[in-house]
N, C-alpha and C positions, 0 to 999 in steps of 0.2 A: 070497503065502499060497496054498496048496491044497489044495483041498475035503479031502482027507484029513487034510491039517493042522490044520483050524480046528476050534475045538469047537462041538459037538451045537447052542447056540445063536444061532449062527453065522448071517445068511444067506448062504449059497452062492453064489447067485447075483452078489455081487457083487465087484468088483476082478476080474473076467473079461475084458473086453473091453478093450481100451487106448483103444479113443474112444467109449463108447458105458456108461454106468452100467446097473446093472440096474432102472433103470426107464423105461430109451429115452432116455435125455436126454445131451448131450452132454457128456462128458469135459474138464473143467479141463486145461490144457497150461501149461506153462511155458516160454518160451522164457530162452537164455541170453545176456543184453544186455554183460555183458561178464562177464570172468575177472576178478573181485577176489582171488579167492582157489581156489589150488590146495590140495586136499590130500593128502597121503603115506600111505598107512598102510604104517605099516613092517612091518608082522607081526602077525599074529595071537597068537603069543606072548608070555604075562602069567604071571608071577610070581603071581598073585591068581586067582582062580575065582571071582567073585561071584553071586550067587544069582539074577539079573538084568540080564547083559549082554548088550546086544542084539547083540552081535558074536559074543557065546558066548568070549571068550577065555579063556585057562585054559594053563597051564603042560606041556601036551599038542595043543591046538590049532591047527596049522599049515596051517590051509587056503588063510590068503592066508600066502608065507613072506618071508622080510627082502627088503627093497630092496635095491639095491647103491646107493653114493655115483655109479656109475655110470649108473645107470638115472635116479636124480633130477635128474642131472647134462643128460641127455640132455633133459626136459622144461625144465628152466632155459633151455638153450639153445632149446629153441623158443618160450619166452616171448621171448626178448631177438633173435631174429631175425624173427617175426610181430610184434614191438611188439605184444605183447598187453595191455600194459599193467598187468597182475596187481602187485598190491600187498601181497599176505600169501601167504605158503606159510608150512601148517600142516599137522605132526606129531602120526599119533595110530594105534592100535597096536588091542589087544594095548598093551603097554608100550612106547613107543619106546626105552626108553633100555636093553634088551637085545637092542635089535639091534647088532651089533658095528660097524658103521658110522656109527651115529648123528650120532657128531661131526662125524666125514670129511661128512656130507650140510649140518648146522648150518653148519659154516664154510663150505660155498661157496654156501649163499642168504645167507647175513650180506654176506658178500664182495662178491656181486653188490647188496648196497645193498638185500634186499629184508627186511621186514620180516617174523619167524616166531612162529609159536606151537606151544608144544609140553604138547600134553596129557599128563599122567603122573599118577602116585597117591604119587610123591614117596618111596618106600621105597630100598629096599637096589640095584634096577638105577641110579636115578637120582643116589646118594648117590656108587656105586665112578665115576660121570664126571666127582665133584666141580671136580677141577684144570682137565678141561679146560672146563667150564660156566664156571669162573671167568675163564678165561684168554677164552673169548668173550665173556663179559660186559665185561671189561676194554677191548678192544678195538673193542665194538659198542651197549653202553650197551642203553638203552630199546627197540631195536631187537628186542631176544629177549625174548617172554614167557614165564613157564613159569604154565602153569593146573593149577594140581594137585586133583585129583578127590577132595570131601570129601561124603559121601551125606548128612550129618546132622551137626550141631551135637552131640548128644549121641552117644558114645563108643559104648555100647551098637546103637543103630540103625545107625551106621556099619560096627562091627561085624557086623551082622546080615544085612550085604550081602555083605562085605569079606573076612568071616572075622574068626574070634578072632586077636588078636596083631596085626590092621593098623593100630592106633590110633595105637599107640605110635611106631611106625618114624616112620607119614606125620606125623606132629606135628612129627618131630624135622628132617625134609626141610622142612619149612613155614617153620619155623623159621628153617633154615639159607639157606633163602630169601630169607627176609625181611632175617635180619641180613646178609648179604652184599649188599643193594640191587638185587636181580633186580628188574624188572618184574613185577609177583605177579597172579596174580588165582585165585580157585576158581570150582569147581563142584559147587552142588549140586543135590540130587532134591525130586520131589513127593512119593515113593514112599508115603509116610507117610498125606498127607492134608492136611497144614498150609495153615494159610493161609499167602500168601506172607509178608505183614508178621511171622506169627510166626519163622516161619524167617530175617527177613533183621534180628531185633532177638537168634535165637539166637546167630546166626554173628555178628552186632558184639560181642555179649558174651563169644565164643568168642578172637575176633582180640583184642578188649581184654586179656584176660587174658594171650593167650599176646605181645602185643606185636607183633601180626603187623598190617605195614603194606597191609592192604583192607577199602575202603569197603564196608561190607556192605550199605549204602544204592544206591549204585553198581550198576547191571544191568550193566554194562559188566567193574566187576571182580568182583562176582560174580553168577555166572550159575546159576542156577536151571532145570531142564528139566524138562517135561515127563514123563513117565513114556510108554515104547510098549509096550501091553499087548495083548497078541494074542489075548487071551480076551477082549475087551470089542467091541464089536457096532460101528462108528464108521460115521459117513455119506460117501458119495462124495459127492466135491467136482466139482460141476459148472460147465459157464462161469458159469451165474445166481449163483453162488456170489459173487462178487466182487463185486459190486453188495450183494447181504442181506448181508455180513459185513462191507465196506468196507473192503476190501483188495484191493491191486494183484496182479497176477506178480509184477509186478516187486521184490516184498518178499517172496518166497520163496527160500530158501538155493538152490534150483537156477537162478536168475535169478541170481548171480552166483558161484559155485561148483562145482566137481567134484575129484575125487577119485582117487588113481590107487592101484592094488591091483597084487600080482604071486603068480596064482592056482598051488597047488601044479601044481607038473608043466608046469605053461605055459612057454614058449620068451621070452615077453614079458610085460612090464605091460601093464595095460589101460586103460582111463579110462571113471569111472563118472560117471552123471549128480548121484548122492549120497552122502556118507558113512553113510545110516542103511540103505542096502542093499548090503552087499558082495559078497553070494551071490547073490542075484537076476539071472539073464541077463540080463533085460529091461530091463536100467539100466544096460545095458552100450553103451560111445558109440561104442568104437573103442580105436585103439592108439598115435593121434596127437592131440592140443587141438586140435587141425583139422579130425577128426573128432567132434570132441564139441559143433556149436553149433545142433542141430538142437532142436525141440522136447521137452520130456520131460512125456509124458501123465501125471497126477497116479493111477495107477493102481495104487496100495499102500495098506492099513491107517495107513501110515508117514507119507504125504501129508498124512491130512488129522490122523492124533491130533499129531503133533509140529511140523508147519509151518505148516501152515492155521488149522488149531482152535488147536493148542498155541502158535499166534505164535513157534515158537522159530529157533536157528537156529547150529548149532556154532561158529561166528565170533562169537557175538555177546558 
């Protein structure tokens, strides 16, 4: 964020310095103890504009643009020659499933044995890969999840994010989900204000109705986030922090996570330290997983509302 970005009651002063908060005290760091999980964003390109994404995606949007099956290809391989050990490679967009490779990428982490996740909102890109979504399910089971992005239990507030008209498609992809025996899970928002309980007694009654096999009880299959609001004032997270909150690093998404982006006009991808900054230089590790095992200073509004404070974490 920067001074000219933030609003009037903002203080300025902080998320400056990468080791140093604005009251002298030292900077929260993450280091990353291993690669559980890689992730892709295939594009910035979304079929959807929602009122609130923090990637800004939008069916004009192309500032990170598609992957090639090539390029993921190339990271795959440096997993399996460093023994890196990584256990989840996970897809998320923009829309992944309008990138025109998509599959071509899905079948050769499936291939390689590793297990994936693929975030979508389950409409009309997700729907024309039907054949071949089946035909890897077929072949790789429990292996591929798909998490499809639902903001709200009620149709109206989904809408309100989503746009008029998204209710209906994503229902029918949920759906088509479930009856087909995908691995399922959602996700939804704070945005609202709910308690969590009430939201996770909307979405059981939601899935009851529609027949759709996820535990709404379940953190795991559905997941719930946080809200990152860049008008709201949040505190740097300093080393003392971990002792008053009672939380490790090592339970922060960049303690076992990154993220790989391929920025418009760029020659190569790159490797970020997070999925929740993809525009930020600063979070930027390098052009190799080899390059990316250095410390990552907690030095974004991002840091402490959605990983720190907010407990959360895209894998989860």
């Amino acid at each position: 964020m920067t001074q000219t970005q933030a609003p009037p009651h903002l203080d300025l002063r902080k998320f400056q310095d990468s080791d140093v908060t604005a009251d002298g005290e030292e900077r929260a760091s993450v280091a990353l103890t291993r690669l559980e999980t890689l992730w892709f964003n295939t594009g910035t390109l979304c079929n959807l504009e929602c009122a609130n994404c923090y990637i800004e995606s939008s069916p004009r949007n192309d500032r990170l643009v598609y992957l090639t099956a090539a390029e993921v290809a190339a990271y795959l391989d440096e997993i399996e020659r460093d023994q890196l050990g990584t256990h989840e490679i996970g897809f998320t967009g923009g829309e992944p499933f309008m990138n025109p490779e998509m599959l071509d990428m899905l079948e050769d982490v499936l291939e390689r044995d590793f297990e994936s996740l693929v975030l979508t909102n389950a409409m009309r890109p997700m729907m024309k890969c039907a054949d071949g979504l089946l035909r890897l399910r077929e072949a790789h089971g429990d292996r591929l999840t798909i998490r499809v992005s639902i903001d709200h239990y009620d149709p109206a507030l989904h809408e309100m994010e989503r746009g008029e008209r998204s209710w209906a498609p994503m229902i029918e992809g949920l759906r088509w989900l479930s009856d087909c025996g995908f691995r399922l899970t959602a996700a939804g928002r704070t945005l609202w204000g709910d308690e969590e309980s009430e939201l996770r007694a909307g979405f059981a009654r939601l899935f009851a109705d529609l027949g759709v096999c996820i535990d709404a009880d379940d953190p795991s299959q559905l997941v719930i986030f946080p809200e990152m609001n860049p008008s709201v004032d949040v505190p740097e997270i300093t080393t003392g922090c971990w002792d008053i909150l009672g939380q490790s690093p090592a339970d922060i998404m960049c303690a076992s996570s990154r993220m790989v982006v391929k920025r418009k006009g760029a020659d190569s991808p790159v490797v970020l330290s997070c999925t929740l900054l993809p525009y930020d230089a600063a979070f930027e590790m390098g052009r190799t997983l080899a390059e990316t095992w250095g410390p990552v200073k907690l030095n974004h509004p991002h840091c402490a509302q959605f990983c720190v404070l907010g407990g959360a974490s895209c894998s989860a």
